[in-house]
C-alpha positions in Angstrom: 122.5 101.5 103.5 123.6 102.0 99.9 125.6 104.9 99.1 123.4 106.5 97.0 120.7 106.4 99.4 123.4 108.2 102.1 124.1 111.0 99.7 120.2 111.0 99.0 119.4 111.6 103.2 122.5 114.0 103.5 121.3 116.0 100.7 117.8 116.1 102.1 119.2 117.1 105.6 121.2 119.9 103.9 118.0 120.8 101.8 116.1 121.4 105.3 118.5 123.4 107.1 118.6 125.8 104.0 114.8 126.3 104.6 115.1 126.6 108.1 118.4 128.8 107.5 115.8 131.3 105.0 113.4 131.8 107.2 111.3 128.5 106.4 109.3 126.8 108.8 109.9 122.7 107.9 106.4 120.8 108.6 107.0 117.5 107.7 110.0 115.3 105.7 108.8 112.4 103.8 105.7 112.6 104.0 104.1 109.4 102.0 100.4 108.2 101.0 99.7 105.8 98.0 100.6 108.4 95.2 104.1 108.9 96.5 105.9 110.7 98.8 107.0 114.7 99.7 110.7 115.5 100.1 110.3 118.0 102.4 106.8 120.2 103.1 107.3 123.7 104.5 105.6 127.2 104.9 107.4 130.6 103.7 104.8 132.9 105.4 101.3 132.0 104.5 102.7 130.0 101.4 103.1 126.3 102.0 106.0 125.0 100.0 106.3 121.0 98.6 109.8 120.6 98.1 111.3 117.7 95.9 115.5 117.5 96.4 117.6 115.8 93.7 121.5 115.3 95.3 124.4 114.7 92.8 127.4 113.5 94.0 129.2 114.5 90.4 127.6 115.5 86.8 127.9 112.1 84.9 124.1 111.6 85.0 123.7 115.5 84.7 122.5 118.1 87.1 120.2 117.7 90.4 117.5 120.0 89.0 117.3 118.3 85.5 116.2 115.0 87.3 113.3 116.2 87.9 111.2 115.7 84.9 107.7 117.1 83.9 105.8 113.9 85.0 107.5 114.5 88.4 106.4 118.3 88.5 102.3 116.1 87.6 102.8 113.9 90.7 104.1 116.4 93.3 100.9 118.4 92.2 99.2 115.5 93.6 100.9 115.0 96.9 100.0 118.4 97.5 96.6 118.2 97.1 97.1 114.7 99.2 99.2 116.3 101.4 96.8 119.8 102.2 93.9 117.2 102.6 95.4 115.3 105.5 96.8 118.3 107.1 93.0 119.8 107.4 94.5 123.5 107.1 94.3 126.0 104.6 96.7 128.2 102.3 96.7 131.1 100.3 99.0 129.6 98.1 100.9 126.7 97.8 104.1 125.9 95.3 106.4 123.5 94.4 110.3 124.3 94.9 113.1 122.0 93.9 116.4 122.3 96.0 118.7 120.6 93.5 122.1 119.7 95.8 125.4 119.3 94.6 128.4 117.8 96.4 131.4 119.9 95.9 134.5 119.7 97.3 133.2 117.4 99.9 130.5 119.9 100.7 126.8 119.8 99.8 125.7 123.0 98.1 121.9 123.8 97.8 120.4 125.7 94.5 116.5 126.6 95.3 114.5 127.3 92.1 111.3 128.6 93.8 107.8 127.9 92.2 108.6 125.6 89.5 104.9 124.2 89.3 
């Protein structure tokens, strides 16, 4: 496995025990269908939550968070319609999150910016 990919699946890991640490209830991790695929897919109460997670190992390509670009933001709206359709239940609300990780100091660091779509 390439290193990027290893940082990629730690950072995810980290990403879903920050949910589960807040209170989130993780229903599924890379979830895919023809359109794409889901980071992570949780519930925070009655809100289901699509998650995308960015993981930096430094700044020299810039920041987790600013990886994820406006046609990104399009296509997760998608997955979550996907997504809602094959689970067959039904939410008051959904959003999309993006937990932008960091690696720092050896240690991975989560920022959550909540309802960015």
């Amino acid at each position: 496995m390439r290193r990027k990919d290893v940082l990629g699946r730690a950072g995810e890991d980290a990403a879903a025990r920050f949910l589960t640490d807040l209170g989130y209830v993780v229903l599924d991790r890379n979830w895919r269908c023809a359109l794409g695929e889901i980071d992570i897919v949780a519930t925070d109460g009655t809100s289901l939550v699509v998650c995308e997670v960015k993981t930096r190992g430094g700044r020299a390509y810039g920041t987790p968070a600013e990886a994820v670009t406006y046609e990104k933001l399009t296509r997760l709206r998608l997955l979550a319609i996907e997504w809602v359709k094959a689970s067959a239940g039904r939410w008051p609300r959904v959003r999309i999150d993006v937990i932008a990780v960091m690696r720092t100091d050896g240690k991975l660091v989560c920022d959550h910016r909540i309802g960015v779509a």
